[in-house]
N, C-alpha and C positions, 0 to 999 in steps of 0.2 A: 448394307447400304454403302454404295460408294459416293464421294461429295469432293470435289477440287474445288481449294478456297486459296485464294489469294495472299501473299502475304500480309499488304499493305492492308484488304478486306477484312483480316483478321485483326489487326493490330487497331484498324479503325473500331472494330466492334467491343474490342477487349480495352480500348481506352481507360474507362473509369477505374479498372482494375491496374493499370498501368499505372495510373495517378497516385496509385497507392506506395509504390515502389519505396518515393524518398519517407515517406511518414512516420518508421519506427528509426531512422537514420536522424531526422530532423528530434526526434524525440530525445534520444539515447543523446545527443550534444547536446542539448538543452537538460537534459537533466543532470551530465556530468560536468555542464557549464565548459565546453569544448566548442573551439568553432574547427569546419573541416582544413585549416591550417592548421592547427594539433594533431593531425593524424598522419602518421607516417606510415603504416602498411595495413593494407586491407587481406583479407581473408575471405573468400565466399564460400556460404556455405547451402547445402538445399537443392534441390533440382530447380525451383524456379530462376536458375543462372542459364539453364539451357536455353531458354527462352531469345533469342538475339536482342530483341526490344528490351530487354531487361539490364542485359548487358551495356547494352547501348544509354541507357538512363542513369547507369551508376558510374558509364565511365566520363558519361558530362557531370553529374552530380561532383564527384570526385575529382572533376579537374586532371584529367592526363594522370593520376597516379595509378600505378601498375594493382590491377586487381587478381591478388594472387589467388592461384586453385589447387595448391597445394596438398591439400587434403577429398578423400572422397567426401561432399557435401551429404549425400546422402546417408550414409553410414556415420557420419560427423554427430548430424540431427539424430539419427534413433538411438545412438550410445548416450547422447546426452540427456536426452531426454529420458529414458533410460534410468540412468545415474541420478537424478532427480525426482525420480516417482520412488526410486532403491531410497531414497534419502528421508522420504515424507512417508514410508512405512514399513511400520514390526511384519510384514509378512513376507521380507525378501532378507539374507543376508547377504550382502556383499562388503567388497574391500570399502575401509571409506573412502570415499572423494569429493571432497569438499568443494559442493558446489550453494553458492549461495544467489538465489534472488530475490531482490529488492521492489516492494512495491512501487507504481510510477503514481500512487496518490497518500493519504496520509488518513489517519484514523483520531477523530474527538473524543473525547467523553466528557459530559457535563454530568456532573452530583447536584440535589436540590433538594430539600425537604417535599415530603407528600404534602404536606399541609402548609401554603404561605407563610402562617402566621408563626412557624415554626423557623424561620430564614429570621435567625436574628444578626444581625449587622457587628462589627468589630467594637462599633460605639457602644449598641445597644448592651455587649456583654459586660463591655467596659463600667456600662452606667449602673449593671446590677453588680457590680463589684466583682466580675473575674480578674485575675492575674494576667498576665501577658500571654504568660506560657500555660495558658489554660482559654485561650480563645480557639474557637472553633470555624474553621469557613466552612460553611453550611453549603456555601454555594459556588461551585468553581466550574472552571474550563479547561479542559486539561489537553494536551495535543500526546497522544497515549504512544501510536506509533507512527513516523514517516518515511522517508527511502532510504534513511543511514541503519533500520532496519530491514530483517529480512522476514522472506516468507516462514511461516512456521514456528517461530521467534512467541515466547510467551513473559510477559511480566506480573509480577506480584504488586499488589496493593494493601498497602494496610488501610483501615477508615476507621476512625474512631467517633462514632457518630452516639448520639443520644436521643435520636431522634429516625423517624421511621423516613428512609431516604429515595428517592428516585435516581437512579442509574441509565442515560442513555447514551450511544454510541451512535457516532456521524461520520460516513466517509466523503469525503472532500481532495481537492486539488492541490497538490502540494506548495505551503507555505500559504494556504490563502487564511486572509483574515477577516472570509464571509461570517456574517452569524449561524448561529447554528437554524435558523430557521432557511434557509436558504442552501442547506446540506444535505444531502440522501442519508435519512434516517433507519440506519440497519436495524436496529433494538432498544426495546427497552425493559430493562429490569427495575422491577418497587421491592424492595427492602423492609417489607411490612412490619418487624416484629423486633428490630434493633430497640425499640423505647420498652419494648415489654423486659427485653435481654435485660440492658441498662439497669432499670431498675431491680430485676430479682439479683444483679449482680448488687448493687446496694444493698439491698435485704443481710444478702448472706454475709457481706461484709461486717453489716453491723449486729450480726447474730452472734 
C-alpha cells in the first residue's frame, strides 16, 4: 500500500501524542524541585527526536538552549535499559552499574489490631498500670517508602505486637497527606496467631 500524507496532516492527527512530549520533563522538575532555569545542557535520547515536531516542542519548551545529540539515542535507550533489568536480576552477570530509580509515588502502611477492642490507647495502658517504655501503638501510619528511595530497595521491620494485627499497604502521591481511605489499596496482610505466639512465649518463660 502506498498513501502520501502531509506533514502538517500528520502532525494535526498525531496531536494528542504531541501533547505528551513536555509531561515526563514537567514531572522530573517537579519532582527534583527544579525549574527549566536550572538546567544548563540537555541531552536527547531515543528515536522519537527524529520526529521534527518533537524537536520543535522541546526546543520551545527549553527556551533556545542548545539540545545536544551527542550520543546514539537509540543505542543509549537499550544499554540502559539493559543495565537495569542486569540490575533487578540473578540471572544475568554483568559489570556492576550503578543505576538507580526512584519511585514518582510513595508507599503507606497502616498496622491495627483484628479486633477494635484490642486498639488500646497510650492512656488506656497508662490506666492499667504500663510503664512508658512498655506502651505499645497498636495503631499507626507509617509512610514505608517515597522517591528518596529506589526501586528494588527492601526494609526490615520489627513489631512487637500481643495482639493478632492487621497489616495493609497504600500507594499514594508523593508527600500527600490523604487518608488512607482515599488511597489505592495494594494489600493486605492479618497477622492471625501473634496473641497465640505471645502467650506460649509467656508459658515457657515462666516454665
Amino acid at each position: 500500500m502506498q498513501l502520501s500524507l502531509e506533514r502538517s496532516e500528520m502532525e494535526e492527527k498525531a496531536a494528542p501524542l504531541f501533547d505528551r512530549v513536555t509531561k515526563p520533563i514537567e514531572k522530573a522538575l517537579e519532582i527534583a524541585g527544579l525549574t527549566l532555569d536550572d538546567i544548563n545542557q540537555v541531552e536527547l535520547l531515543g528515536g522519537g527526536i527524529r520526529t521534527p515536531k518533537v524537536t520543535e516542542i522541546l526546543e520551545e519548551t527549553f527556551k533556545g538552549k542548545e539540545l545536544g545529540v551527542h550520543l546514539n539515542g537509540d543505542e543509549a535507550m537499550c544499554f540502559g535499559s539493559a543495565f537495569i533489568g542486569s540490575n533487578n536480576t540473578m540471572s544475568f552477570k554483568v559489570a556492576s552499574v550503578m543505576l538507580t530509580q526512584n519511585p514518582d509515588y510513595e508507599i503507606r502502611m497502616t498496622i491495627e489490631p483484628m479486633d477494635s477492642a484490642d486498639a488500646l490507647s497510650e492512656e488506656d495502658q497508662r490506666a492499667e498500670g504500663a510503664d512508658d517504655e512498655d506502651i505499645i501503638k497498636y495503631t499507626q501510619d507509617i509512610r514505608l517508602f517515597n522517591n528518596t528511595d529506589y526501586m528494588g530497595k527492601s526494609k526490615g521491620l520489627t513489631m512487637l505486637y500481643n495482639k493478632n494485627m492487621r497489616v495493609k499497604f497504600y500507594k499514594g502521591q508523593l508527600g500527600s497527606e490523604a487518608p488512607t481511605e482515599e488511597l489505592e489499596l495494594l494489600d493486605t496482610f492479618e497477622l492471625d496467631d501473634l496473641k497465640e505466639q505471645h502467650e506460649s512465649a509467656i508459658k515457657q518463660a515462666e516454665a
